[in-house]
N, C-alpha and C positions, 0 to 999 in steps of 0.2 A: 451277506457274510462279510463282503469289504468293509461295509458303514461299520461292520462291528469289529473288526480289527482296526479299524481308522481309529475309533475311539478308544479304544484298548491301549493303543500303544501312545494316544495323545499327538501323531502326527499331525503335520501344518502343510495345509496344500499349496502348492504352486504351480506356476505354469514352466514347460518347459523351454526350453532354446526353440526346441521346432514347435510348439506353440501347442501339442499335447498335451494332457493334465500328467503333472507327475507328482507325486507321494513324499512331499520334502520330511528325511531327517538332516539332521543336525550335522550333518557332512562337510568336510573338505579335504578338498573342496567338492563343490554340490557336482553330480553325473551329471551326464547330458539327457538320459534318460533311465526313466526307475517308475516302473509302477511294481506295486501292492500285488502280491498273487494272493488266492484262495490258499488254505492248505488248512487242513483237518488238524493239526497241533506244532505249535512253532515251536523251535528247540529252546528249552528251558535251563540249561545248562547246569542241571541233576548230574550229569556228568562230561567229564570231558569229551572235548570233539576230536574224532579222529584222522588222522593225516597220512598222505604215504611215505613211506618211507626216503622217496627221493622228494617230498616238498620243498622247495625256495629255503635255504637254511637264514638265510637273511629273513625272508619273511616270516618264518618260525618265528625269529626269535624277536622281530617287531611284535608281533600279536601277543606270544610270552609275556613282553615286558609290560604291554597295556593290559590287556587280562588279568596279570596277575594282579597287579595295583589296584583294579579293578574288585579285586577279589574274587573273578572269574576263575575257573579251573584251567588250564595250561593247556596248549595243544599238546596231545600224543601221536606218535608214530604209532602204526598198526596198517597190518596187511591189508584188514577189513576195513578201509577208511568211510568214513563219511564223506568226505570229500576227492572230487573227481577233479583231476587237473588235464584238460583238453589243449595237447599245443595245436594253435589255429593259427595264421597268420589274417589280420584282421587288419591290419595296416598298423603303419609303426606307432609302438606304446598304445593303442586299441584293445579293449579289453572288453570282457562280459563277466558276469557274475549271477548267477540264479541259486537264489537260496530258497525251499521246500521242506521247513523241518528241519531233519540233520540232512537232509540231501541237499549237499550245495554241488556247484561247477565253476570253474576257474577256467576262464577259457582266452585265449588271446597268446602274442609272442613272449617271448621268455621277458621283455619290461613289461607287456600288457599284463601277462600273469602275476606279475609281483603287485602292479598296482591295482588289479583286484582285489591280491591279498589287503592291502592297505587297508583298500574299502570296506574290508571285512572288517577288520581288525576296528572301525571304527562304527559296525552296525548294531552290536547292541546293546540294545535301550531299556533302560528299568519299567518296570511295569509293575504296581504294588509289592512295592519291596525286593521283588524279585528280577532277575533280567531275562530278556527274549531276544532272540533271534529273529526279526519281522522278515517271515515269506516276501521275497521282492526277486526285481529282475531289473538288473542294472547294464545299459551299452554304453559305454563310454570312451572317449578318447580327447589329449590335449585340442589347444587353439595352437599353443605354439610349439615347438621341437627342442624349444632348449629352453629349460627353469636352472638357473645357477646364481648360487648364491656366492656373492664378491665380501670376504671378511677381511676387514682391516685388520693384518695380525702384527705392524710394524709402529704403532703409535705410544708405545708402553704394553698394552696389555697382549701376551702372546697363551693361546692356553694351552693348557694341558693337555698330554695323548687323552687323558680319561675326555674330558669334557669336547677337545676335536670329534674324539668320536661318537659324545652322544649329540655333536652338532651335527652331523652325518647322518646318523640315525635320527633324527627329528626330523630333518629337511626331506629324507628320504619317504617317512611316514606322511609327508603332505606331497609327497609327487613332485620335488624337486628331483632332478637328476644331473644337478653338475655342483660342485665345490670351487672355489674359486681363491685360497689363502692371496690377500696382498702381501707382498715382500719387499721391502726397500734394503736394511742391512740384514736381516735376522737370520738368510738363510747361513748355518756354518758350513761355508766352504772350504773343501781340506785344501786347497791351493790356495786362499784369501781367507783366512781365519780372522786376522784382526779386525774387520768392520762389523761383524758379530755381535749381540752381549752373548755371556756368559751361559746362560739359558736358553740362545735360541734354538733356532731348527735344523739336527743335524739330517745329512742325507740318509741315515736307514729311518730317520721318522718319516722325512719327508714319501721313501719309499713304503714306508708302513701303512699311514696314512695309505697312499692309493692306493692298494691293496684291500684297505680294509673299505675305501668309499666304493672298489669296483662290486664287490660284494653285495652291498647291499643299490646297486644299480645306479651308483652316482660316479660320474668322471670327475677325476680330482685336475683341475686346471690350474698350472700355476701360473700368476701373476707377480711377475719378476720386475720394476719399474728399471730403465734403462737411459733414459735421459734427465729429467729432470729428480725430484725427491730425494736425488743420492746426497745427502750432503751427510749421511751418519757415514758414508765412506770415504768423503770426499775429506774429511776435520782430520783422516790420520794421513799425518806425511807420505806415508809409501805411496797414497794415491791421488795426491795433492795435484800434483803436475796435470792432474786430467778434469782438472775445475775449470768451466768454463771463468768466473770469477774465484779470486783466493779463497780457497776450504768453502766455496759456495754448496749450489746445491743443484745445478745442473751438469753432466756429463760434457765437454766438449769434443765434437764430431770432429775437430780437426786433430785431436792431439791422440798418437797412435795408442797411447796407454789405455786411453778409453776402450778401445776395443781387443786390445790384448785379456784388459781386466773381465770385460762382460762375457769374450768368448769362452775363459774359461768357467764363469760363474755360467754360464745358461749350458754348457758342457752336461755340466756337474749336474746341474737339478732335473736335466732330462736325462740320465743317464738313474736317479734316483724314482723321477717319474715316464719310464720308458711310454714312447704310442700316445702321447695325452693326443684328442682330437684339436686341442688349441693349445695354445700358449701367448700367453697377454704381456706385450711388453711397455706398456704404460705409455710413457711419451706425452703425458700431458703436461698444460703448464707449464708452456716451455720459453720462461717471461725473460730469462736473460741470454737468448739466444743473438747473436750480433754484438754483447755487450762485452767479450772479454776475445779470447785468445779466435772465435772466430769471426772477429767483426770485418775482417777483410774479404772473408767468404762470404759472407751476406752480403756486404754491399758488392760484391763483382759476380753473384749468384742470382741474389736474394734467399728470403729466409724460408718460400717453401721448398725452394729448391734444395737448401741446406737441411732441412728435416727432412725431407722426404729420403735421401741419401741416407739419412742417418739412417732411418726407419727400413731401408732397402740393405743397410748392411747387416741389421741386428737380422732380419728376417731371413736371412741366408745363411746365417748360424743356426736359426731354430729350424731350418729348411730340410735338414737331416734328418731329423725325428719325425717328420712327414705330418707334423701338425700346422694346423692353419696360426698365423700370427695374428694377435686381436690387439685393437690401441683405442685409445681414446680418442674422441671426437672436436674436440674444444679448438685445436688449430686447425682442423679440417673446416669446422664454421667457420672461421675466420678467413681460411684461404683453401678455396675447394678445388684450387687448383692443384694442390697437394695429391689428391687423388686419380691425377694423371701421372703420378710419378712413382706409385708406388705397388707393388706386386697385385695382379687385381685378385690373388685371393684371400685378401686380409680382410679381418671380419672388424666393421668401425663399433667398437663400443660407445655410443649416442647416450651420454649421460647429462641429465639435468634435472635439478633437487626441487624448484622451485612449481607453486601452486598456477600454473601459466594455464588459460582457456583452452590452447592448443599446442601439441606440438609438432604436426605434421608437417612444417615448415623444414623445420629438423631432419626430420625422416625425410623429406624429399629431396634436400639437399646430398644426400648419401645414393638415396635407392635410385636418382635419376642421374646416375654417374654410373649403374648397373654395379653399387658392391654390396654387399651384403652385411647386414648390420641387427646388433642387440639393442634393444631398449633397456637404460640404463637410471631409472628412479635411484632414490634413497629414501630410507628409512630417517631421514632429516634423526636422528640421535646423539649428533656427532655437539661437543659442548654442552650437552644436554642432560640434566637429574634424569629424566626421562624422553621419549620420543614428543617432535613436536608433531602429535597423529592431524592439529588443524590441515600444514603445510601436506604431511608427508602422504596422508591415506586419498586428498583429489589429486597430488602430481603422480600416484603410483596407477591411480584408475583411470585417470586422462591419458597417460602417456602408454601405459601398457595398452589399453582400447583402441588410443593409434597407431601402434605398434601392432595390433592384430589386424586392423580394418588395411594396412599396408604389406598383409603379412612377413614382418618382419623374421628374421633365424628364430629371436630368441628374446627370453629376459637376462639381464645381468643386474641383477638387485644385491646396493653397495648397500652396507652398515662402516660407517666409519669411527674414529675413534679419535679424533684432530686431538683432543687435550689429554689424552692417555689416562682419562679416569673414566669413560662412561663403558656400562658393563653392558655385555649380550644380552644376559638372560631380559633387559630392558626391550629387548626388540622385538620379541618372535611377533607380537600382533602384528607392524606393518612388514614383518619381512614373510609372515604368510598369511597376510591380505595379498600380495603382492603374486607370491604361487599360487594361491587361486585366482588372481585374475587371469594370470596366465594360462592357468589350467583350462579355465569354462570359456565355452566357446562366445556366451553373452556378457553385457557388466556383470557385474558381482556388487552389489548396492550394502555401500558399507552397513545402514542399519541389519539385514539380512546375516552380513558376517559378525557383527557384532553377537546377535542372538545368537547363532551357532559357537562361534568359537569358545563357549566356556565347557560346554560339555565334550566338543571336538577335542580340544585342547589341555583343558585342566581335568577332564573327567566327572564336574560336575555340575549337576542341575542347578544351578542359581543364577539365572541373567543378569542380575549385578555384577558380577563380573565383568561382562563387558561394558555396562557403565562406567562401574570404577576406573578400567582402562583410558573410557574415552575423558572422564571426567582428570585424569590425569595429564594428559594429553592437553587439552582447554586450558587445564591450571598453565602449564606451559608454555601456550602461546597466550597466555594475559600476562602473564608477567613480564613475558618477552619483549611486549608492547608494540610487536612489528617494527622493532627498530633493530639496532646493531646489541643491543643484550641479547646476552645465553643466560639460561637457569644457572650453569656451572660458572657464568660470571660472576651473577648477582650474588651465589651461595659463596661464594670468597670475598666477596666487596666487601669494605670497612662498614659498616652499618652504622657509623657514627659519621662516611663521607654525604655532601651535602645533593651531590647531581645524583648517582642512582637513585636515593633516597628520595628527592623531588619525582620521580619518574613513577614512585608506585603508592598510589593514593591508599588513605584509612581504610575506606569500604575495599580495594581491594587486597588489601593485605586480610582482613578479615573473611572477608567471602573465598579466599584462597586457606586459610586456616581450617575455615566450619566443612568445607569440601575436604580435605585432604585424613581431618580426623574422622569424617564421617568413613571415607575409605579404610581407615585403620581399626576404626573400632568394626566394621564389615568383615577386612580381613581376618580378624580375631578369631570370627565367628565360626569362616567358611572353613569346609574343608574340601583340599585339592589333591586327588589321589593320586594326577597326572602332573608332572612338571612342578611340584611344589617346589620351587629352590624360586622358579617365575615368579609364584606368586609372593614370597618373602621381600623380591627382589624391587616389588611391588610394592610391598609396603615399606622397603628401603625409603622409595622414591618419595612416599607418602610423606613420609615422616621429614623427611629432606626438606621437601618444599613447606612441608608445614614449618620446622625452625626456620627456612628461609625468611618468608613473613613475620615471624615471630623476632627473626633479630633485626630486623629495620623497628619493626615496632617498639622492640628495647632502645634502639637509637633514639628513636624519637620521645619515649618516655625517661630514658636517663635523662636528656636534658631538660626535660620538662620537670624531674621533681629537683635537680640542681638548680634551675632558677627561680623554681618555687621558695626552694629554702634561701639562696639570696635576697629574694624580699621578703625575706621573714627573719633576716638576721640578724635583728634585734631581740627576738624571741630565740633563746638560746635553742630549750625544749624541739621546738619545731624544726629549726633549722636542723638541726644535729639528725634527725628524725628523717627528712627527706633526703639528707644526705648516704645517710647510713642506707635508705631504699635503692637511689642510684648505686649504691656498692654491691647491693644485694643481684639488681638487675645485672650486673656485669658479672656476678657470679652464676646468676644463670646460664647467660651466654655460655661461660665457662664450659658448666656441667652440658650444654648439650652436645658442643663440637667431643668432648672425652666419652658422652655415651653414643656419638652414631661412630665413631673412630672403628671400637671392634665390630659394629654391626656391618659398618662396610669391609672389613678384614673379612668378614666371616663371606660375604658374596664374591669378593677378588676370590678367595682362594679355595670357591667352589669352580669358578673358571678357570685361572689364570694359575701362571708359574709366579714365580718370586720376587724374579729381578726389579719391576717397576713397584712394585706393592710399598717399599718405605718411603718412595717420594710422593706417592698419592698422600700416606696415612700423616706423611709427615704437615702435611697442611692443616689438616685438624688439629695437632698437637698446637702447630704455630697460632692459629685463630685462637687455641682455649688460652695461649699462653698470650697473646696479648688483653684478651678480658683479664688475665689474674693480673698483670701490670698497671688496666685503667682501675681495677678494683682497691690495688696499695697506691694508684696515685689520691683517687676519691677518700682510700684512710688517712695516710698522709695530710690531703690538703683540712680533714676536718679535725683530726689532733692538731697539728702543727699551725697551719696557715690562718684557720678561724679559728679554735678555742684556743691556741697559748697566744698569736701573735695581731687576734682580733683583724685578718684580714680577710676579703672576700675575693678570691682571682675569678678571672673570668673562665665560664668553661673551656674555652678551648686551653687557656695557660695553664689549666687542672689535667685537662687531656693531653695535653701534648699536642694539640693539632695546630693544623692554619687557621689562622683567622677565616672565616669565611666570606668573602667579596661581599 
């Protein structure tokens, strides 16, 4: 009877963590264990399944929103439920799940029970047309105790209450349970209002927000930076005097304004986010320390003695709220004597981006000083059309696996936004690749999460999806070349300048085109019942890189038909012919940057508020508007300069540009 539900439902076996056979769906992330039960008729979902009346309202309303998209029928409240919810303590976030039919059990502590729910919410599987419920018996529990997601909300893009919170509810449906906003100016503080924009974050959002993350079992942590990154507070007068250099952009630990201004800013945000169990005061990058107002203190101190004080004062403001203080790691590698000097219950955030064989070097440098610390990958997104998944999917599996084999607290997995144009919805694959490594107590073997994540994920059966992802991802790091280019360089670079242009060969701008429309005209196709705004966002990217290559290529072929037509410009016909092509080509360029302009408008402001959105969109306008300039100087020079005045200038004195060396 199993072999015949194996095959029924299309299941892929594997083996388990404890080395068991277990019954692999399309989960995340994947249980620890789950076998297949017998059971005489799986729930067919003929009608809706019943719930009690005091069910997880958060969990409801996860299952709701996937079901429904799903085209599943809704959970109902009823007395006579189907479902049994058993509180057990099983150890922390430890859960069970057996489903029988419509008789399932939800067993484990009030997070264990919810992340059951999840599990549920992600079990059923189409089966000829129709969907099933597969008979299973799921035990499960994390590797590590803390999945928190670190979102860069201070780079330009800050989003929405709406999309905050379907970032909440997304991270929380993969078994994340901590939120992490970064903050440089954005929070509005009623005591410091000016270092603000206009649209940031006031304190009943900030208190809304955690409210609504405690709900659905995620701790809202703020991440307030303190030392260094301030320089959007530091550029206004009133709080100049507390620059370590003039309107720089480090805090100076000597000058009392510094802590006058922070105590009341971290007041205020705990006061908004009452009890967080942390609070992240940054501290990283802290490269002009010694260089301005406290260089006398460094040198009659030194400079970890100077930080560490810093760090020892900020943390006795947050010390009231009775949450632990978390900082980054970067001057602790540097100088680990620092960690003799500072509260020992400050949790080191150990962040590092890059594709490195190991990093328990790292970890040891921390956990053999007895403090307690997160593994801190990135989603490498940061300058980027899309994620660089080469870099970012082996530093998030290497680092988080040493991070468990050392059992470290926690993950703190950063998505950053360094040039204030790269969007969320870009990330979710490695920011949860990244939650299920955390989650399974084994690797997580990217090819594995690639096949699961499109049904996990998007809600549908098509494995291309995760292709296209990874095939995105690749486009990314070739283009990049492994050097100092970003995709979001190259896609603003003059395409008529001559060094980027040297850097990306014929066949690859080609083979980066044939991939990118192969994904768009895919995208076209699919349909994603789950997170579709993702997949759009996706074929934003597509399309991005595909004009990317396409306007070098116009570089390279404007001046090819303009020197064509130079030695043909005796042949009026001709000449005039190739020239009018180069105008044409430049009118191309035009029309792409004015057609991705509202496509990307239309993705900002599925996430994001207002404020930065005309200095992003403003760059496409500029790009389109210097093709219409080279397109009337390429008119210009063929009226004027060759047919009335019979001369030929050279491209670059047609273009306006430098000669080229």
């Amino acid at each position: 009877m199993k072999a015949v539900i194996l095959c029924t439902l299309g299941l892929v076996l594997a083996r388990a963590t404890a080395g068991a056979q277990a019954d692999r769906l399309p989960l995340l992330p994947q249980p620890q264990r789950a076998e297949l039960l017998k059971c005489g008729r799986a729930f067919g979902f003929e009608r809706a399944l019943r719930v009690p009346p005091d069910f997880d309202p958060a969990a409801f309303e996860e299952i709701n929103e996937r079901w429904s998209s799903l085209g599943l029928p809704r959970l109902v409240h009823a007395s006579d439920a189907d479902l049994v919810v058993v509180r057990k303590a099983l150890g922390a976030q430890a859960y069970q799940l057996r489903v029988q039919g419509a008789r399932i059990a939800l067993i484990g502590g009030d997070d264990g029970r919810f992340y059951a729910a999840m599990t549920l919410a992600q079990l059923p599987q189409r089966v000829s047309g129709g969907w099933r419920l597969p008979c299973i018996a799921i035990s499960d529990q994390p590797a590590l105790a803390w999945r928190i997601l670190s979102d860069d909300i201070s780079r330009g893009p800050i989003p929405t209450m709406r999309y905050f919170k379907e970032r909440i509810r997304t991270i929380a449906a993969f078994k994340m349970n901590g939120y992490s906003p970064y903050m440089e100016h954005v929070f509005i503080d009623p005591r410091n209002p000016l270092p603000a924009p206009p649209d940031g974050i006031t304190p009943s959002q900030l208190h809304e927000l955690n409210g609504y993350a405690h709900l659905y079992h995620v701790a809202l942590i703020p991440e307030q930076q303190t030392f260094a990154h301030m320089h959007n507070t530091l550029r206004w007068e009133t709080y100049a005097a507390a620059a370590e250099l003039p309107h720089g952009y480090l805090m100076s630990p000597v000058n009392p304004l510094t802590y006058r201004y922070l105590q009341q800013v971290l007041e205020d945000e705990l006061a908004a986010v009452p009890d967080p169990p942390f609070f992240h005061i940054g501290s990283d990058e802290p490269s002009d320390l010694g260089r301005g107002q406290s260089q006398q203190a460094v040198a009659a101190q030194g400079d970890s003695a100077v930080y560490a004080a810093h760090v020892s004062r900020v943390a006795a403001i947050v010390a009231k709220s009775g949450a632990r203080i978390m900082i980054w790691d970067d001057a602790i590698q540097r100088q680990p004597d620092i960690l003799g000097r500072i509260p020992k219950n400050t949790v080191i955030i150990n962040w590092k981006y890059g594709a490195e064989k190991s990093f328990a070097p790292y970890i040891s440098t921390i956990s053999s000083r007895g403090f307690e610390q997160m593994v801190a990958p990135g989603a490498n997104n940061w300058n980027e059309i899309f994620p660089d998944l080469a870099t970012a999917l082996p530093n998030e599996e290497r680092f988080i696996n040493d991070g468990k084999r050392a059992r470290v607290l926690g993950l703190f997995q950063t998505v950053w936004h360094d040039d204030g144009e790269s969007l969320y919805e870009a990330t979710w694959f490695p920011v949860l690749y990244a939650a299920a490594a955390a989650w399974e107590q084994s690797d997580v073997p990217v090819e594995r999460f690639t096949h699961d994540f499109p049904a996990a994920f998007f809600g549908a059966n098509d494995e291309r999806l995760g292709a296209d992802i990874v095939t995105l991802g690749d486009i990314v790091q070739r283009l990049d070349g492994g050097a100092s280019d970003s995709t979001d360089y190259l896609f603003w670079a003059d395409p008529l300048a001559a060094r980027p242009a040297a850097r990306l060969s014929d066949a690859t701008l080609s083979s980066v085109r044939r991939q990118a429309e192969g994904i768009l005209m895919h995208l076209e196709a699919v349909h994603t019942p789950l997170h579709a705004n993702a997949a759009r966002v996706m074929a934003l990217a597509a399309r991005r890189l595909d004009y990317l290559a396409r306007d070098f290529q116009i570089g390279q072929e404007v001046r090819y038909y303009y020197e064509d037509a130079k030695s043909h410009a005796a042949a009026t016909g001709l000449a005039v012919r190739g020239l009018f092509v180069a105008k044409y080509l430049m009118w191309e360029l035009r029309d792409n940057m004015e057609e991705l302009a509202p496509l990307y408008a239309a993705a900002w402001d599925y996430e994001n508020r207002g404020g930065h959105r005309a200095s992003v969109l403003e760059r496409y306008h500029l790009a389109a508007q210097r093709a219409i300039e080279r397109a009337d100087r390429l008119n210009t020079m063929t009226l004027e300069d060759y047919l009335r005045d019979h001369r030929f200038p050279s491209f670059e004195q047609t273009m306006g540009l430098q000669p080229q060396p």
